[in-house]
Each structure stands twice: as structure tokens, then as C-alpha cells.
N, C-alpha and C positions, 0 to 999 in steps of 0.2 A: 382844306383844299377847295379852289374852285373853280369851275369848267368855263373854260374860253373857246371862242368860234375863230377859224381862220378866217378872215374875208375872202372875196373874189379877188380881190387886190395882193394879196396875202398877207395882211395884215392882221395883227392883234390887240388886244385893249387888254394893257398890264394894270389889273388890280390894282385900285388908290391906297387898298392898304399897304399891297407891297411898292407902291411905288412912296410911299410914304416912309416905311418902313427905312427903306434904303435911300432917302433923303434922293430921287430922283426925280428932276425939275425936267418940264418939258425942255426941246432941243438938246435934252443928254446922248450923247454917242455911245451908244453899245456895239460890245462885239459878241460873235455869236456864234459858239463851240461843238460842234458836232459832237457830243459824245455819246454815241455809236447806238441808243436807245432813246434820245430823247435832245435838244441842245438846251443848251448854259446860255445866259444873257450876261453879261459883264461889260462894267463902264469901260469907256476906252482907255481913258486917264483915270485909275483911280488913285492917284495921288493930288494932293496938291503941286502946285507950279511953286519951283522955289528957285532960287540962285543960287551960282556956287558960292557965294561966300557962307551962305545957311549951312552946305553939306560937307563943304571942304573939310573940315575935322576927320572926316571919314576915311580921308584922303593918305592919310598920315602917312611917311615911308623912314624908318630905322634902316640905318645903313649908308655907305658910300652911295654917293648920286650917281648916277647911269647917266653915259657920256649919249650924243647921238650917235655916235658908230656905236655902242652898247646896243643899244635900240634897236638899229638897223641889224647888226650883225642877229638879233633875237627873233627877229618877224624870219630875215631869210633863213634862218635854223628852221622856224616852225612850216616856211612855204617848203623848201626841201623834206620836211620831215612828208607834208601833207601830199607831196609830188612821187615821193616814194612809197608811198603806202596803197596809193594807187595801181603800181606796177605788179 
């Protein structure tokens, strides 16, 4: 473990070893998680950027195809459901 200084600015200088560690290059976007004793630093994107033709397998759907009334009629079930649970 090793002790970092907040600046005036409020800035900090993350360790080369961790920034090394976790393959983090200057101009990386981190996000930054309040948990409730201390925050979390996390890339923004930590995935790679891909296209859907890369993921679409994922996509798969078994079954009769859902018409757009299907569709529609399922959002307004779930806006009603959410409209009613309110009351």
C-alpha cells in the first residue's frame, strides 16, 4: 500500500505501478464511486468498442417473431404496470 497526497486542486497521482498494473494510459476516463468509506476509480469504457456484427450471436431469439403491435402492446403493459404501482 502506498500513501498519496490530495493536491489544492484536488488532485492525485495514481501509482505507475497501478497504473501499469491495469494497462492505464494517460487521457483514460475514469469513473468514480462513492463507496460510503472510501471511492473506487473505474475506466469508463471498460470494454472494448466493438460492432454488432461481432455481438449479434448474443442476440439470438427461438420462437415466433414479435409483430410491432407485439412490441408496442408490451412497452404499454409495462408503462401501465409502472403507472399503477405508483398509485
Amino acid at each position: 500500500m502506498e500513501t498519496i497526497k490530495l493536491s489544492n486542486q484536488g488532485q492525485v497521482i495514481i501509482p505507475k505501478f497501478l497504473r501499469d498494473a491495469h494497462h492505464w494510459e494517460p487521457g483514460i476516463e475514469l469513473i468514480a464511486i462513492d463507496t460510503g468509506d472510501g471511492i473506487l476509480l473505474k475506466p469508463k469504457n471498460p470494454f472494448p468498442k466493438t460492432v454488432l456484427s461481432e455481438v449479434a450471436g448474443c442476440l439470438k431469439y427461438h420462437g415466433t417473431p414479435k409483430t410491432i403491435e407485439d412490441m408496442d402492446e408490451a412497452i404499454h403493459q409495462g408503462i401501465e404496470e409502472l403507472w399503477n404501482d405508483r398509485c
